[in-house]
Z-matrix of the N, CA and C atoms (Angstrom, degrees):
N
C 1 1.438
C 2 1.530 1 109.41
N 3 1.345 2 126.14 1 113.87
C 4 1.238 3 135.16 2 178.73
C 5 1.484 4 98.96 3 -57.91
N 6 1.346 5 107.51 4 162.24
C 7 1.529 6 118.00 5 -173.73
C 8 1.579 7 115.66 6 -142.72
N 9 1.293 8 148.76 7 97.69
C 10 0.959 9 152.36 8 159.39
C 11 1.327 10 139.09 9 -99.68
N 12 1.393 11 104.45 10 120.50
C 13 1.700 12 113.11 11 -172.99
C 14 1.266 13 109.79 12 -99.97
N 15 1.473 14 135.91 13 149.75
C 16 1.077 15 141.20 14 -177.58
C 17 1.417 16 106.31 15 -144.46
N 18 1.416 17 115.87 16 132.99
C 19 1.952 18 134.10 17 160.80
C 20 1.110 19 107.02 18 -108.72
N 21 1.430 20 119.89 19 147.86
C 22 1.688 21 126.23 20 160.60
C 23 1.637 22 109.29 21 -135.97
N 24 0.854 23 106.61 22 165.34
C 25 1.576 24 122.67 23 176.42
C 26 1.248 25 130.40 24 -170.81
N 27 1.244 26 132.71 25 126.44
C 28 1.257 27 137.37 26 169.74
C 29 1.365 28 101.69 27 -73.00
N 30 1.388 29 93.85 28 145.81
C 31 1.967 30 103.85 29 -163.31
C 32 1.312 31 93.37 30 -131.97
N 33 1.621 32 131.28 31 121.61
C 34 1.586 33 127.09 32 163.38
C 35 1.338 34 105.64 33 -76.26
N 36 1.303 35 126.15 34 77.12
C 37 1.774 36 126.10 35 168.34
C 38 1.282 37 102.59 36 178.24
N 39 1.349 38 114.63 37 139.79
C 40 1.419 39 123.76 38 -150.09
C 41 1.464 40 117.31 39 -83.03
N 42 1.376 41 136.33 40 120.41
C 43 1.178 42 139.51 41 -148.99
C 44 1.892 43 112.66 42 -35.66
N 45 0.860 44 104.25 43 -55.78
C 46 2.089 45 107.22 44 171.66
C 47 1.775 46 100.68 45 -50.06
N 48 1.285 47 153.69 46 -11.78
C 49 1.193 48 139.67 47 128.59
C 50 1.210 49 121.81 48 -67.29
N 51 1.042 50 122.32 49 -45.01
C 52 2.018 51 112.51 50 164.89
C 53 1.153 52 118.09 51 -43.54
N 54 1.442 53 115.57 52 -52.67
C 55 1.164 54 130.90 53 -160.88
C 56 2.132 55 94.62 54 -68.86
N 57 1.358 56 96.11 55 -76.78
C 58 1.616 57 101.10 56 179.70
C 59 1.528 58 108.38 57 -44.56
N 60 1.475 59 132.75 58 12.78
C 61 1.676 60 111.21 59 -176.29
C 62 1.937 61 80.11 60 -119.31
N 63 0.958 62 128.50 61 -53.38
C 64 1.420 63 137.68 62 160.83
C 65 1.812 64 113.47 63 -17.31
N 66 1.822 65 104.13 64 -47.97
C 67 1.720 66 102.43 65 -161.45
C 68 1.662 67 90.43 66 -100.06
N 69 1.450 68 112.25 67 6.97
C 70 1.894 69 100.15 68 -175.18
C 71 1.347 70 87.81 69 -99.98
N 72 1.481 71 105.15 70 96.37
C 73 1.583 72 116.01 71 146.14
C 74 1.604 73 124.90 72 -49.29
N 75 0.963 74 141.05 73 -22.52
C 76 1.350 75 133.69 74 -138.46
C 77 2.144 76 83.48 75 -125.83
N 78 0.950 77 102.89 76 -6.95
C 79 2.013 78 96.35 77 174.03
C 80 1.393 79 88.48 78 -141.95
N 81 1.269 80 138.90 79 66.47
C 82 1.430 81 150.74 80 111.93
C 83 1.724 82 123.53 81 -30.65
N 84 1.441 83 106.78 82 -67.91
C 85 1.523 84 113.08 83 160.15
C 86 1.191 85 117.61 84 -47.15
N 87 1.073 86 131.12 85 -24.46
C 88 1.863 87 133.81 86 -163.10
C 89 1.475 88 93.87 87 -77.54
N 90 1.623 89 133.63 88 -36.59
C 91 1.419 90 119.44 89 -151.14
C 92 1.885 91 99.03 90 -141.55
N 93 1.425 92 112.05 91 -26.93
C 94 1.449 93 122.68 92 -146.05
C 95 1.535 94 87.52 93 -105.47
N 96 1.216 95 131.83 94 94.27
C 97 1.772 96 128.59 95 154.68
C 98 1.204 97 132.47 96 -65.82
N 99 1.588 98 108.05 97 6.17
C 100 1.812 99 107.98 98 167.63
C 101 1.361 100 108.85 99 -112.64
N 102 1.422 101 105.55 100 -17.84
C 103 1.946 102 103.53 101 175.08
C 104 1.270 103 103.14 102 -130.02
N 105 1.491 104 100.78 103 116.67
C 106 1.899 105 117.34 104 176.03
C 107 1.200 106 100.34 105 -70.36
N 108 1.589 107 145.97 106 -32.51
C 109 1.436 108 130.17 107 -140.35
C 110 1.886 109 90.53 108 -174.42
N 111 1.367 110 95.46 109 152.04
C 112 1.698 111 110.83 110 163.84
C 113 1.176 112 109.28 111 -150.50
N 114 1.405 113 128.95 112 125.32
C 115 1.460 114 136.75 113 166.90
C 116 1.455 115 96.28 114 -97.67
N 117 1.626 116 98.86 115 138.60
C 118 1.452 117 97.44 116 -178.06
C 119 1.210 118 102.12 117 134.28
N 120 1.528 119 118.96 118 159.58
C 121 1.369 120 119.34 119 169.78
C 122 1.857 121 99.51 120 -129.89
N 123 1.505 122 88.24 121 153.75
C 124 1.472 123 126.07 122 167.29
C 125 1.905 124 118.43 123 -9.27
N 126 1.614 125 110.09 124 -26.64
C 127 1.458 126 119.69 125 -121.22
C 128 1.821 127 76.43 126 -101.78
N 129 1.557 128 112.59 127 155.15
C 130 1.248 129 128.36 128 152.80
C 131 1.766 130 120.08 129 -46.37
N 132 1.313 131 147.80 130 138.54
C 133 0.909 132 144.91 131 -168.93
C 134 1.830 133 119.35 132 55.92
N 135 1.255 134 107.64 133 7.19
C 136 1.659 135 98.09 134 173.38
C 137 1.342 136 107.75 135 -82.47
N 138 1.337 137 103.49 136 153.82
C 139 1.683 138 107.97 137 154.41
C 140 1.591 139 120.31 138 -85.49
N 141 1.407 140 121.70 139 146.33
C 142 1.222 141 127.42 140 -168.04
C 143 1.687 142 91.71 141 -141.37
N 144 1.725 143 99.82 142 143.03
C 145 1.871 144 128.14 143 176.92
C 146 1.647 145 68.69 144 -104.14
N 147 1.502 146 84.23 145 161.86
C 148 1.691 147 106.82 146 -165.96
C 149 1.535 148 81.49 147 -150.41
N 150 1.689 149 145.35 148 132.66
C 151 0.826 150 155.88 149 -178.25
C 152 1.750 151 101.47 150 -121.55
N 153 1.443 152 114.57 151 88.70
C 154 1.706 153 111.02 152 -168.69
C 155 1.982 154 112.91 153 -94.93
N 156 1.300 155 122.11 154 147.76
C 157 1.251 156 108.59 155 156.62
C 158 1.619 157 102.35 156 -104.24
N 159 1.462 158 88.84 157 141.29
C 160 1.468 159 120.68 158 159.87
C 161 1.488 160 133.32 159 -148.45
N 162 1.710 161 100.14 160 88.33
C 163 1.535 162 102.78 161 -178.91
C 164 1.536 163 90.56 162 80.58
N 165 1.363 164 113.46 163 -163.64
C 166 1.127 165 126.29 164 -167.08
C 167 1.959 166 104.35 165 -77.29
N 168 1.236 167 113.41 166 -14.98
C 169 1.563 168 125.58 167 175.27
C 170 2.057 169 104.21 168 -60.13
N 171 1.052 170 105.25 169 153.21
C 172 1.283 171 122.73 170 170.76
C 173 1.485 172 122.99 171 -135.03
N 174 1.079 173 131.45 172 29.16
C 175 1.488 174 156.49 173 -171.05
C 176 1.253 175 105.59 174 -46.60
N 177 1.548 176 151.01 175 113.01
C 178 1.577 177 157.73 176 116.07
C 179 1.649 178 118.15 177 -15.47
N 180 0.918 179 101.67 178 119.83
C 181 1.479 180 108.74 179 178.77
C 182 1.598 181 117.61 180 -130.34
N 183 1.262 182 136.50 181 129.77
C 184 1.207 183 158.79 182 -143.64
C 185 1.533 184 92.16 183 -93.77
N 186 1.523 185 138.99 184 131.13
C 187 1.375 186 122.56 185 149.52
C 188 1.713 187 88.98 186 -154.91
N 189 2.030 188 91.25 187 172.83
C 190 1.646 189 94.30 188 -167.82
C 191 1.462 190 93.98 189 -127.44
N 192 1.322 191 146.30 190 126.79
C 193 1.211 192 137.69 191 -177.00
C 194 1.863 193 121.12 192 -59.75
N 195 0.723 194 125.31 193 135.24
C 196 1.287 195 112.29 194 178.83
C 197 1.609 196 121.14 195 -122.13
N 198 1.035 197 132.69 196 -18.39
C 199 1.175 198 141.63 197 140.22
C 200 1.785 199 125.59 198 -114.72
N 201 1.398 200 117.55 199 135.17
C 202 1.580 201 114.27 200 142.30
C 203 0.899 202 101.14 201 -153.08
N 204 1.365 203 107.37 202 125.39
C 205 1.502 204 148.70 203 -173.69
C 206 1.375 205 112.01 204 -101.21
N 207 1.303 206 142.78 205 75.20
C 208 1.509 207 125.82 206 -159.29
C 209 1.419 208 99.60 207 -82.08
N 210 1.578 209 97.72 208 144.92
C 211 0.978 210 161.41 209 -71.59
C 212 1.129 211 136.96 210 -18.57
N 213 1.648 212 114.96 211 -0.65
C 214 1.808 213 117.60 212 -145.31
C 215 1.575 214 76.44 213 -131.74
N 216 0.971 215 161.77 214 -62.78
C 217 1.693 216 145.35 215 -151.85
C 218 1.247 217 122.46 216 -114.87
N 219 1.382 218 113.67 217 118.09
C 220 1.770 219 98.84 218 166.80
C 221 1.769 220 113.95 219 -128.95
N 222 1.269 221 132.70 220 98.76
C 223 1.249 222 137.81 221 -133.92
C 224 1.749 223 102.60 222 -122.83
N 225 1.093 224 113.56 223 111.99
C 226 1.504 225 109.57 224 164.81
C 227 1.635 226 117.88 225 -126.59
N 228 1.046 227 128.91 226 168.32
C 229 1.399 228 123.82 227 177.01
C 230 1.979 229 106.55 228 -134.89
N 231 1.507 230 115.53 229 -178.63
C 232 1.525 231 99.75 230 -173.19
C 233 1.587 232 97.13 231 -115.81
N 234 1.058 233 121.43 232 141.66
C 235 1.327 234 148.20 233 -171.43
C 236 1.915 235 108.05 234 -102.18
N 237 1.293 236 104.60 235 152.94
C 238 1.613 237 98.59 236 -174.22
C 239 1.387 238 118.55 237 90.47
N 240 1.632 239 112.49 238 153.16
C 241 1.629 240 149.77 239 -151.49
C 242 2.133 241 80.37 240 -41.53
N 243 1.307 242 117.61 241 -77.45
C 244 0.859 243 94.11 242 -169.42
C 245 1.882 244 160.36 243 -88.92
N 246 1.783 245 74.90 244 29.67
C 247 1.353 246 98.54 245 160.10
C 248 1.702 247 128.62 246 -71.85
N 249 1.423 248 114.03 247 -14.44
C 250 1.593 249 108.66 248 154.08
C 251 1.158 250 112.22 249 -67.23
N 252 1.397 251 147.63 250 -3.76
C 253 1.538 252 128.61 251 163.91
C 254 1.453 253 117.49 252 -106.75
N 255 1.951 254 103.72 253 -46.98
C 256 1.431 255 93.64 254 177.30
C 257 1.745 256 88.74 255 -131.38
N 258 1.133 257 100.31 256 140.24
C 259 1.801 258 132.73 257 179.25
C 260 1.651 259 102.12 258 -102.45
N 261 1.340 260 114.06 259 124.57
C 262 1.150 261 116.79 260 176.53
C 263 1.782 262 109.92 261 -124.27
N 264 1.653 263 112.20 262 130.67
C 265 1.399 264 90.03 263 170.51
C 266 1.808 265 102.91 264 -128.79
N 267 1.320 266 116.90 265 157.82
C 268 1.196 267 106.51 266 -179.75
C 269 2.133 268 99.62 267 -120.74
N 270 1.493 269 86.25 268 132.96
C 271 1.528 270 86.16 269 172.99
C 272 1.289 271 112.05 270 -127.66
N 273 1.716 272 136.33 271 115.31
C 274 0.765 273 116.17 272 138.28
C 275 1.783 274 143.00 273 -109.03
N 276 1.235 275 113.42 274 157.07
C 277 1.723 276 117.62 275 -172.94
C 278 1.286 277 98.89 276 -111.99
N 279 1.662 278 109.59 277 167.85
C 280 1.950 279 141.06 278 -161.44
C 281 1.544 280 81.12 279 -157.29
N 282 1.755 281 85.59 280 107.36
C 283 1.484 282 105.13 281 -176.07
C 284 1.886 283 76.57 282 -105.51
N 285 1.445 284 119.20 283 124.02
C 286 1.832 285 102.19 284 159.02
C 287 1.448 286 105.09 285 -92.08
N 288 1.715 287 102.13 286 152.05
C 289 1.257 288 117.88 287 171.37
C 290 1.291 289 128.02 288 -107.84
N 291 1.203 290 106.72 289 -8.24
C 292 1.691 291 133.40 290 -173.66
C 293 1.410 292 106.13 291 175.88
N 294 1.522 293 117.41 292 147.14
C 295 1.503 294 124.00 293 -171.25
C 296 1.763 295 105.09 294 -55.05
N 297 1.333 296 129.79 295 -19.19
C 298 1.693 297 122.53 296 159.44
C 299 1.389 298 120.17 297 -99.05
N 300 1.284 299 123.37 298 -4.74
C 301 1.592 300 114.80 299 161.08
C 302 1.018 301 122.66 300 -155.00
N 303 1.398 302 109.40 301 158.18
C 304 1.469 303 130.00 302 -178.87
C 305 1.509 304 128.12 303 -139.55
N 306 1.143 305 95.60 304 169.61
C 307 1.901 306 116.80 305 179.80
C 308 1.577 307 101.48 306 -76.13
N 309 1.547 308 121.46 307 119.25
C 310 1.139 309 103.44 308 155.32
C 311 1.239 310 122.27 309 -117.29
N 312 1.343 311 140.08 310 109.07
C 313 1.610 312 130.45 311 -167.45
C 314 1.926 313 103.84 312 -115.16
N 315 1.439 314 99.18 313 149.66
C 316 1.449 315 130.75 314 -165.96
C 317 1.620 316 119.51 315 -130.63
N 318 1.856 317 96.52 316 78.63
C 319 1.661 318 80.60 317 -171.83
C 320 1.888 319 91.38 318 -100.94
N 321 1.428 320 95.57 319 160.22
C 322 1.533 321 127.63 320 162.98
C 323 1.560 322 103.26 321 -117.71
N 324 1.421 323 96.40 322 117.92
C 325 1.700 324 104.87 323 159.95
C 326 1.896 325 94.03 324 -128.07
N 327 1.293 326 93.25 325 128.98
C 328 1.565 327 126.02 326 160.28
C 329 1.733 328 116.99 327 -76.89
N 330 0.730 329 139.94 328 94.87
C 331 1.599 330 119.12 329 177.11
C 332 1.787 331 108.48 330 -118.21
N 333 1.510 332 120.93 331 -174.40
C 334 1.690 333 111.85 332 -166.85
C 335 1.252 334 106.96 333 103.65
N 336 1.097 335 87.66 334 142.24
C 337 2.012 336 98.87 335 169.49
C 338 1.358 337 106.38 336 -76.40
N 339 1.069 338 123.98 337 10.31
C 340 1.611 339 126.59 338 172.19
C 341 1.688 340 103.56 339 -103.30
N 342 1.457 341 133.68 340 6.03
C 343 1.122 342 109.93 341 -171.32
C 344 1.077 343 120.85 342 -134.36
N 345 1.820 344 106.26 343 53.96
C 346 1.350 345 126.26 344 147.39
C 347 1.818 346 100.90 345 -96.35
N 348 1.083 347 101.74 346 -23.19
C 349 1.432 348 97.20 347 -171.86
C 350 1.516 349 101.09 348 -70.63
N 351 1.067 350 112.39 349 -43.29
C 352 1.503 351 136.61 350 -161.00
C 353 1.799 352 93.39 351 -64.53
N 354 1.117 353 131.70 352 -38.23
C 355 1.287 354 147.22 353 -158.64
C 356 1.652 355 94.02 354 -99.83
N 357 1.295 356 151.42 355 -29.36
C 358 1.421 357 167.22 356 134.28
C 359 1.586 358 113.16 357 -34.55
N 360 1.034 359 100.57 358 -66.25
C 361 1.199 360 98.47 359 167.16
C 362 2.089 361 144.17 360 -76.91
N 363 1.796 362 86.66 361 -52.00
C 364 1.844 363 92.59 362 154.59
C 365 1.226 364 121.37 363 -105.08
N 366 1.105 365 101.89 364 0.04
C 367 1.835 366 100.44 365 -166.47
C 368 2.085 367 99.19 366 -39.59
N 369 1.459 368 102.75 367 -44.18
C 370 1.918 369 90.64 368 -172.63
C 371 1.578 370 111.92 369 -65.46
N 372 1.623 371 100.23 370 -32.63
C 373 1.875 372 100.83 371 177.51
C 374 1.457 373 114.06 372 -74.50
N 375 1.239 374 126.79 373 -17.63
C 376 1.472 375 123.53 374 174.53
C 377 1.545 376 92.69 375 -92.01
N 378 1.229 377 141.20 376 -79.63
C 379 1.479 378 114.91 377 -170.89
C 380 1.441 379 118.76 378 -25.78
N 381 1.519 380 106.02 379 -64.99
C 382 1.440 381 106.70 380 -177.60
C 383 1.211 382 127.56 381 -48.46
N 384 1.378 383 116.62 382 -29.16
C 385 1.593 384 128.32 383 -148.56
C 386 1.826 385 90.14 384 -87.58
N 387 1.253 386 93.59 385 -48.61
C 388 1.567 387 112.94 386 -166.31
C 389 2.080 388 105.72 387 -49.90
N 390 1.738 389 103.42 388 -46.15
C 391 1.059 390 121.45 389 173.25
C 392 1.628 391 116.04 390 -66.53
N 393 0.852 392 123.34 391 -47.36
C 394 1.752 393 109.77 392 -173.57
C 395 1.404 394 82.41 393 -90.84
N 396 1.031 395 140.49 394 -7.89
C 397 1.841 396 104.58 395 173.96
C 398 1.008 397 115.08 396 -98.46
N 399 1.406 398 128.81 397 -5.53
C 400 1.338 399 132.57 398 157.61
C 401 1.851 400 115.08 399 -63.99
N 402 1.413 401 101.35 400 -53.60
C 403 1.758 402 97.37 401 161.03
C 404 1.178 403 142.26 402 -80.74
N 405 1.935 404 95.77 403 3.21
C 406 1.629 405 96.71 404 159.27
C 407 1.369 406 122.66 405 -89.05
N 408 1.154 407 98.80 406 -14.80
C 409 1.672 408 124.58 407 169.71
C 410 1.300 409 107.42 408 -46.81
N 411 1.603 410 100.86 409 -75.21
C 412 1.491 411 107.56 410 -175.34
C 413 1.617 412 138.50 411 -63.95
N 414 1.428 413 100.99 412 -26.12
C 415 1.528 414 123.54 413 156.15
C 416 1.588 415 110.56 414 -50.71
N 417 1.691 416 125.88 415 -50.05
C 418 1.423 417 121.95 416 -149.65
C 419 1.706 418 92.58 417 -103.46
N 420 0.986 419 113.83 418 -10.99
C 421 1.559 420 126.21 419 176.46
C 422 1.458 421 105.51 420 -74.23
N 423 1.236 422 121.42 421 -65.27
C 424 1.576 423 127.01 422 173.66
C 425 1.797 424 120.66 423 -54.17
N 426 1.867 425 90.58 424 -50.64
C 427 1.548 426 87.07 425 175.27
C 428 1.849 427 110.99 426 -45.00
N 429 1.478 428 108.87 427 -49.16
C 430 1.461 429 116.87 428 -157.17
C 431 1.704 430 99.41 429 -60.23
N 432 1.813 431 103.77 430 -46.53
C 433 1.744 432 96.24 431 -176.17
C 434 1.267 433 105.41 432 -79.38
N 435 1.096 434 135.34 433 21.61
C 436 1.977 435 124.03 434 163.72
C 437 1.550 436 104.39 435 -91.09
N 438 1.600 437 106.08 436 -45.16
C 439 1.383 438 106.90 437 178.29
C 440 1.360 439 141.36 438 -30.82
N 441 2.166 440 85.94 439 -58.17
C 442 1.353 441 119.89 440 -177.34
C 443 1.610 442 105.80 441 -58.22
């Protein structure tokens, strides 16, 4: 059973700050509470280490970006052994609604005959994870456009 989670948020700061707080790998920890760290760059076809919290676990996860589209796409999927059962990709888009705000949505689809298991086991750290990083998003997005 495929599994898909979805966040949205209206963001007061204009999609090219969403987007730029999203592609700064290196201050992840500053705003994002499910990913401490990303090695890797921004770029279509890179590989990216994903440094995740879950619970007291700290688990590395393999993914390769596949789209960024600035301002409107930032697309990665998960790489590694147990991607022959369950395949995970995460997409999120910066819909703008006006030159100071925007839509930001964050889907996770799981798919594989592995991803009931996958849903057993993280299903609470991917909801959750998915959720505060969407409002850490939107918090470090606004702080940055009040600044500016």
């Amino acid at each position: 059973m495929p599994l898909h989670y979805i966040e949205e948020r209206t963001i007061d700061a204009p999609a090219e700050t969403v987007f730029d707080v999203i592609a700064d790998f290196p201050n992840y920890a500053e705003w994002n509470p499910w990913i401490e760290r990303v090695e890797g760059k921004p770029e279509p076809g890179t590989d990216l280490v994903v440094d995740s919290v879950m619970g007291n676990r700290r688990p590395k996860f393999r993914h390769r970006m596949l789209t960024a589209d600035r301002p409107y796409v930032f697309h990665w999927c998960d790489l590694g052994w147990f991607t022959l059962f369950a395949k995970g990709e995460r997409k999120r888009t910066i819909e703008p609604v006006t030159d100071t705000q925007c839509v930001y949505r964050v889907e996770l689809n799981v798919t594989g005959s592995g991803s009931g298991l996958a849903s057993l086991f993280f299903g609470k750290f991917m909801k959750n994870g998915l959720n505060g990083e969407a409002s850490g998003l939107k918090t470090r997005a606004e702080q940055l456009h009040k600044q500016a």
